[in-house]
C-alpha positions in Angstrom: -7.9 15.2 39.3 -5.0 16.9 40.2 -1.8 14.8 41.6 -1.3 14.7 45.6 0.8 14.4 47.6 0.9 12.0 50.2 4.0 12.1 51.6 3.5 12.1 55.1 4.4 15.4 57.4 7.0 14.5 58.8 10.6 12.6 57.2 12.0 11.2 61.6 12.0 7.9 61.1 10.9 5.4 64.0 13.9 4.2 66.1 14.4 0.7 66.8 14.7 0.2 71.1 14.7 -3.8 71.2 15.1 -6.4 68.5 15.7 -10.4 68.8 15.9 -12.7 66.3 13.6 -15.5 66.7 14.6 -17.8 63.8 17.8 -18.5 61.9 17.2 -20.6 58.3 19.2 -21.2 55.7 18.3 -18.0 53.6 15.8 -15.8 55.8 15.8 -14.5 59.3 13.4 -13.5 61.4 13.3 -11.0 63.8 11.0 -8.9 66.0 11.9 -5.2 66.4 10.5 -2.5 69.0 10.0 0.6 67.5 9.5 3.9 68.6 7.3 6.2 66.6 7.5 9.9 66.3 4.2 10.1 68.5 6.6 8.0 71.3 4.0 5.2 70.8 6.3 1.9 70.8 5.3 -0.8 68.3 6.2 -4.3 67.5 7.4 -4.7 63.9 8.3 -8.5 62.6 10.5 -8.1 59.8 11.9 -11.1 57.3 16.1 -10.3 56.2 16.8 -11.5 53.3 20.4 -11.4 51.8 18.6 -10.0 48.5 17.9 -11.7 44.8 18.1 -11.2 41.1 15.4 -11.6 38.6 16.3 -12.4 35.1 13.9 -11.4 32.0 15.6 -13.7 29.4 14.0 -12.4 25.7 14.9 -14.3 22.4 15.8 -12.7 19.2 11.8 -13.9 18.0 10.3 -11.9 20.9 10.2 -14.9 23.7 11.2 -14.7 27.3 11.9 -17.6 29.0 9.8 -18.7 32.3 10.2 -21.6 34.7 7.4 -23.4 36.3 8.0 -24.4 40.2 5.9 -25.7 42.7 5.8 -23.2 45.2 5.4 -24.9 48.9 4.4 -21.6 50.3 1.6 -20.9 48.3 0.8 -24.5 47.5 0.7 -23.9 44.0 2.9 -24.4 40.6 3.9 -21.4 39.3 5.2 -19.7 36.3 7.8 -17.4 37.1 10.9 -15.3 35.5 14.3 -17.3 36.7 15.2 -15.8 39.8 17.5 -16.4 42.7 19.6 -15.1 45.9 22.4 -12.9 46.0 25.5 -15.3 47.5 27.9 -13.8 50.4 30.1 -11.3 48.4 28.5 -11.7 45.1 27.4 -9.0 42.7 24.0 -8.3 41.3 24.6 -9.4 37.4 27.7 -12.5 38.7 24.1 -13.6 40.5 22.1 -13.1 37.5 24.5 -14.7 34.5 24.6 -17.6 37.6 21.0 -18.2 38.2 20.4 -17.9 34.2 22.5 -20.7 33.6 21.8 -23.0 36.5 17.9 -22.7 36.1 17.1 -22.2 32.3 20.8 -23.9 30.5 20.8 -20.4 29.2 24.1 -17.6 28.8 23.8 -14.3 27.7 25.5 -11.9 25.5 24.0 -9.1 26.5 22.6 -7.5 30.0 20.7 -4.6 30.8 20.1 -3.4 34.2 16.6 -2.9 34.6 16.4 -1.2 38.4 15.5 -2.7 41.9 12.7 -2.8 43.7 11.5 -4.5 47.2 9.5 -7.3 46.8 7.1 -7.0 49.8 8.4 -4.0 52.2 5.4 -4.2 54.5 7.5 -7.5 56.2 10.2 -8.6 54.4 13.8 -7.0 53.4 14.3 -8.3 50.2 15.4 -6.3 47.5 15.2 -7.6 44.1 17.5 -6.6 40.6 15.9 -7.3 37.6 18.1 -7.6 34.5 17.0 -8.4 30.7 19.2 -10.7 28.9 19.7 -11.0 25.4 21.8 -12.9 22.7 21.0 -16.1 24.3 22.8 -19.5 23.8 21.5 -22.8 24.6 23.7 -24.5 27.3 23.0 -27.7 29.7 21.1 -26.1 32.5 22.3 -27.0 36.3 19.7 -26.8 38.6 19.9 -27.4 42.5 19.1 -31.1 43.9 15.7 -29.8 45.5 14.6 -27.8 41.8 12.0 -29.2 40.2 12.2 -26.9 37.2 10.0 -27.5 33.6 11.1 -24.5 30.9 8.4 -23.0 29.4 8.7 -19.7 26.4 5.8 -16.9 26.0 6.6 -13.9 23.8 6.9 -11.1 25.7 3.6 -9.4 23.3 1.2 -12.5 25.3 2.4 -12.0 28.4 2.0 -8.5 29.0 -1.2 -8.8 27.6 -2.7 -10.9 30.1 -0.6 -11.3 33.2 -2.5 -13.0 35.1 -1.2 -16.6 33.7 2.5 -15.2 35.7 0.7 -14.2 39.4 4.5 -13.8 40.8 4.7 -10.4 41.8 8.8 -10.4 40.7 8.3 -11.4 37.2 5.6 -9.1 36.7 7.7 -6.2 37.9 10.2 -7.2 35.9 7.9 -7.8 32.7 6.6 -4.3 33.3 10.3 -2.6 34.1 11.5 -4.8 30.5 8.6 -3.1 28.6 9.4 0.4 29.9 12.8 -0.2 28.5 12.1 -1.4 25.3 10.0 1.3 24.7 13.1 3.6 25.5 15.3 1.8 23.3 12.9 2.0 20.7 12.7 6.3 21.3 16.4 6.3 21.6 16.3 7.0 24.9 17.2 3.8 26.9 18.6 4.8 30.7 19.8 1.2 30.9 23.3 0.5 29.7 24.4 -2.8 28.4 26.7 -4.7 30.4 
């Protein structure tokens, strides 16, 4: 079947006539827009801001990446998950990353590669994620926050791509995806991703 596109016909984008925040947190706000649509139709749209995160795929020299497991209040569940945490006021991408690494998996790295960005969930919520690989790793005391409740647990990177279901976050496995695709690359000679 030939590829379609399904752009749609026209690139105006709908223009925001109201919004008002409705909740101020410590890390998300809420808000609820009016929009206008090209049709002149005006919609509500609740949207989530969110200051933005890092996700860090941390892969040993034998092929392991390095997962936490978190109970999740939102979902209700414990979950395994790739360390991962929010960009601070003024604070790079990979400063957030090397931070998070060390504070939730006692873990510094001698090597980073940018893997790309994506949104986490853009139907809602303005989030976007960095995922980074880290290599050369080196066992340090981990600091995690008072409210963490963090266990360390190592898959090789083979397992989990194999059945990713046992990781159902939807960061780690973009990130376990994006680390695959640039392996792969490496491998050809043809990594995009630069070492930081």
């Amino acid at each position: 079947m030939p590829a379609r596109d399904v752009t749609g016909s026209s690139d105006i984008r709908p223009e925001v006539v109201a919004s008002r925040i409705v909740h101020r947190g410590r890390v998300v706000t809420v808000r609820v827009d009016d929009v206008r649509l090209p049709d002149g139709q005006i919609v509500v749209r609740e949207v989530v801001d969110h200051p933005g995160a890092v996700v860090i795929a941390a892969l040993d020299a034998n092929g392991y990446v390095t997962l936490v497991r978190q109970y999740r209040h939102a979902v209700g569940r414990w979950l395994l998950e790739l360390p991962a945490g929010t960009l601070e006021p003024g604070e790079e991408p990979l400063q957030t990353a090397v931070r998070e690494l060390r504070e939730e998996a006692g873990l510094v790295a001698g090597r980073w590669d940018r893997l790309g960005m994506f949104f986490s969930s853009p139907g809602f919520l303005r989030e976007e994620m960095h995922a980074f690989l880290a290599r050369d790793l080196r066992i340090v005391q981990a600091e995690p926050e008072s409210d963490e409740d963090i266990t360390l647990v190592s898959r090789s990177l083979a397992d989990l791509l194999r059945g990713p279901d046992s990781v159902p976050d939807s960061k780690s496995l973009a990130t376990l995806l994006l680390v695959e695709r640039h392996l792969a690359a490496e491998a050809s000679g043809a990594s995009g991703a630069g070492g930081q």
